[in-house]
N, C-alpha and C positions, 0 to 999 in steps of 0.2 A: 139611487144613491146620491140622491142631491143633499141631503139633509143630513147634520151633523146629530148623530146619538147619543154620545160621550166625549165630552173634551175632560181633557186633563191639563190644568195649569199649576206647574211651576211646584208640582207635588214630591214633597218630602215627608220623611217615615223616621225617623228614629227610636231606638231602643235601647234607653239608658244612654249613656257615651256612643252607642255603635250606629252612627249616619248610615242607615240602609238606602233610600232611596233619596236624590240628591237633584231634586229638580226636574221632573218628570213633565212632560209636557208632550200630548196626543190628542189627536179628535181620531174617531171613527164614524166613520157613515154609516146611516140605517142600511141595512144588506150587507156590508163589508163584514171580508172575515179577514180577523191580524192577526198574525202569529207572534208570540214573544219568545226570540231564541237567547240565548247565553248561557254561560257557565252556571253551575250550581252556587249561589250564593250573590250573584251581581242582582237580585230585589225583585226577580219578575214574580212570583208569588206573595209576596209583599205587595207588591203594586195592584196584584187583581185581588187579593182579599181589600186594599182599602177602596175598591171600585164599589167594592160589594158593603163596604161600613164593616166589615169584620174587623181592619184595624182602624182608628182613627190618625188622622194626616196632623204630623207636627206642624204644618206649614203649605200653603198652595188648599188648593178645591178640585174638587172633581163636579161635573155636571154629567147627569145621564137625565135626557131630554130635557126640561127645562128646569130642572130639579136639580139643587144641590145635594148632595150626596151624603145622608147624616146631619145635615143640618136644616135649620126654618129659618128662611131670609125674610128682615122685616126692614127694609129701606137697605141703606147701607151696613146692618149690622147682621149677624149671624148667630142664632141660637140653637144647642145641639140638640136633636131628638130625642126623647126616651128613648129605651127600648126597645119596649112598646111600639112606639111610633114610626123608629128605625125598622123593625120587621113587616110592618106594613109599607114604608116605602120599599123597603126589599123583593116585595111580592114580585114585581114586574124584573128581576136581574133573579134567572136561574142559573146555577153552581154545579160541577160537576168537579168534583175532588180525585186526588191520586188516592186516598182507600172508597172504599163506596159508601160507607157510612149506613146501610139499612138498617133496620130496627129489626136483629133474628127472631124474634118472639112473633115476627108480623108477617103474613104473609107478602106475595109480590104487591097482590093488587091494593092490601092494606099500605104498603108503602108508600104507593103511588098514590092514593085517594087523602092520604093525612091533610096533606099541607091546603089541597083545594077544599078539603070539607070542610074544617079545624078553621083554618086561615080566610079561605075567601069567602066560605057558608055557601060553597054549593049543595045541589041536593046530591045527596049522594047516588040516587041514581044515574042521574048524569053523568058524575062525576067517575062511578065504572063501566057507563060507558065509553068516554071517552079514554079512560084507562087502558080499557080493550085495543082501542083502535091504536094507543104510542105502542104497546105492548107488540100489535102487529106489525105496525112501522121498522119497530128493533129488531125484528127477527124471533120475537119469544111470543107470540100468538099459542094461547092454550096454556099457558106459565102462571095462568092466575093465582091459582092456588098453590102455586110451590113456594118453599120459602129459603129465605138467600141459602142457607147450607147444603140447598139442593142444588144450587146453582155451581156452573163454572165462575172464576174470575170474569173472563170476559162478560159472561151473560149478567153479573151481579151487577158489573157494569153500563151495561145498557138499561137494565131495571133503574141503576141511578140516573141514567139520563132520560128516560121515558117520565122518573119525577120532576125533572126539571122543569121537562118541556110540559106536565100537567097543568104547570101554575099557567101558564101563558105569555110565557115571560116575552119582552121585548129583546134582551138582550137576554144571550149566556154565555160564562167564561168555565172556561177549562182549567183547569191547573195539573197538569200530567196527569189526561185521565188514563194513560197506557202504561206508566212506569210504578204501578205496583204486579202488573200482567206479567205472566211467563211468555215469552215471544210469542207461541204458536198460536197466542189470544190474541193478540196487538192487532190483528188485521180486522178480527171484526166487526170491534171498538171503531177503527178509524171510518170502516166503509160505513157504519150507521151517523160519522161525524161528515163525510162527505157526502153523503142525501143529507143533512140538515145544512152544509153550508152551500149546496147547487139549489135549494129549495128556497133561499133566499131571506137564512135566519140570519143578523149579525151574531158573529161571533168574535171573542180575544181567546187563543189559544195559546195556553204556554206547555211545547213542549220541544224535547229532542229527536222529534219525527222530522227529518228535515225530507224526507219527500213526500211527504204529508204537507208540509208546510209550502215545497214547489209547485205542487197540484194542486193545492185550494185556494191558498193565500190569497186573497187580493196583493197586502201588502208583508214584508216583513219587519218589524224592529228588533234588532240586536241592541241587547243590555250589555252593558260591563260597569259593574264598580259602581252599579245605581243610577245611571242615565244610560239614555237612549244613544249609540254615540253612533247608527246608521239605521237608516230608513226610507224603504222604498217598495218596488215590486220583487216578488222572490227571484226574477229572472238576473237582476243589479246583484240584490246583497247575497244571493245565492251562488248566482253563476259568476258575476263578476265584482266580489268586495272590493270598498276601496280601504277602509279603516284597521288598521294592524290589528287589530284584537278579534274582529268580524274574521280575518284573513287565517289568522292561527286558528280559530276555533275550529274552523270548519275546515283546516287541514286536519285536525287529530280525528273529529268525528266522520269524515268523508271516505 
C-alpha cells in the first residue's frame, strides 16, 4: 500500500448553476479500500462517476495511476479524449452501479464476456473461462446460462460484479451497489465485496452500510455539501466523529 492509485485534486463538478462537488481532494493506495459516506445529495456519486470519466470535472484532475482521467497531457497543456479513447482508458476502472444494468436479452455469461471480447479482443474462449471461475467466486457457479430474469436482485448483482472484475480492472468503485436490494439480499452482495476487499483489490465504495464500511474500510471520508469535511480510519469518523455533520449523520442512521 505504498503507492498512490488515484489522487484527486481540487475537483469540482457543476451542473448549470448547481456547484455539486466543491474541491474534492483524495489519493488512494493500490490495495486500499474507502468508503464514501453522507447524506443523499452532498456529490459522492457525482465524484465516482467523474473518477470514472462518466461526468467531466469543471475544474481540478483526477489521476488514476499515472494517467489523467479523460484527458491527454502534452507538456503543460491538456487535451480531452474521444470517446473512443475515453472507453479504452476506462478498461482498467471497473463500475458496479446501484441498478445492475445487464443486457436481458444476454445471458449471464454473455454479460460477463462483452466487454473482454468486444473491448480488449480476448478469445473468447478464455474469456469463458475465466467467466466461469468470477462466476464461482460470487457464489453463482453453474448460472452460465441463466439470464438476469432468472435471477434474484442480489445474484443480478453479483453477475454485475463478476463483469467488472472480467475486465481486470485495477481499480473498482461502487456506487450503492446494495440500495436498489430488498434487505434480505444486502448481505450477500456485501460478503462477495468483502472477499474482494481482503483479497487486496482497491476499492472507493459509496454506501450507507456503515458496518460494512467499519469492517472493511481502510479509511472513511464523509461528504457534505460537496467536500470531504472528515477523513480517517472508520474506528475515528465512525466511532469517534469530530465534525458536526459527520456527528448528526450518524446519530439518525446508527
Amino acid at each position: 500500500m505504498s503507492d498512490v492509485l488515484v489522487r484527486a485534486e481540487n475537483v469540482h463538478k457543476s451542473f448549470g448553476l448547481n456547484q455539486v462537488l466543491k474541491g474534492i481532494n483524495l489519493e488512494v493506495r493500490s490495495g486500499e479500500v474507502v468508503c464514501l459516506l453522507g447524506a443523499s445529495g452532498s456529490g459522492k456519486s457525482t465524484f465516482l462517476r467523474c473518477i470514472n470519466h462518466l461526468e467531466t470535472l469543471s475544474n481540478g484532475r483526477i489521476w488514476v495511476g499515472d494517467r489523467v482521467v479523460g484527458y491527454r497531457q502534452d507538456g503543460n497543456r491538456l487535451f480531452e479524449l474521444s470517446d473512443k479513447q475515453a472507453a479504452r482508458q476506462r478498461q482498467s476502472i471497473g463500475m458496479v452501479f446501484q441498478r445492475f444494468n445487464l443486457f436481458p436479452h444476454m445471458t449471464v455469461l454473455e454479460n460477463i464476456i462483452e466487454g473482454p471480447v468486444l473491448v480488449k479482443k480476448e478469445k473468447p474462449a478464455e474469456a469463458r473461462k475465466f467467466a466461469s471461475e468470477l462466476l464461482a467466486r460470487v457464489g453463482l457457479a453453474g448460472r452460465e446460462d441463466s439470464y438476469p430474469r432468472q435471477l434474484s436482485g442480489g445474484q443480478q448483482q453479483r453477475v454485475a460484479i463478476a463483469r467488472a472484475l472480467a475486465m481486470r480492472p485495477e481499480l473498482i468503485l461502487f456506487d450503492e451497489p446494495t440500495s436498489a436490494l430488498d434487505p434480505e439480499l444486502v448481505g450477500e452482495v456485501l460478503d462477495v465485496m468483502k472477499d474482494l476487499a481482503f483479497s487486496g483489490l482497491t476499492m472507493i465504495v459509496v454506501t450507507h452500510e456503515i458496518g460494512f464500511a467499519k469492517e472493511v474500510a481502510d479509511r472513511v471520508a464523509f461528504m457534505h455539501n460537496g467536500q470531504i469535511v472528515e477523513m480517517g480510519p472508520p474506528s475515528e469518523v465512525i466511532g469517534n466523529p469530530q465534525h458536526e455533520r459527520t456527528q448528526a449523520f450518524l446519530s439518525r442512521v446508527l
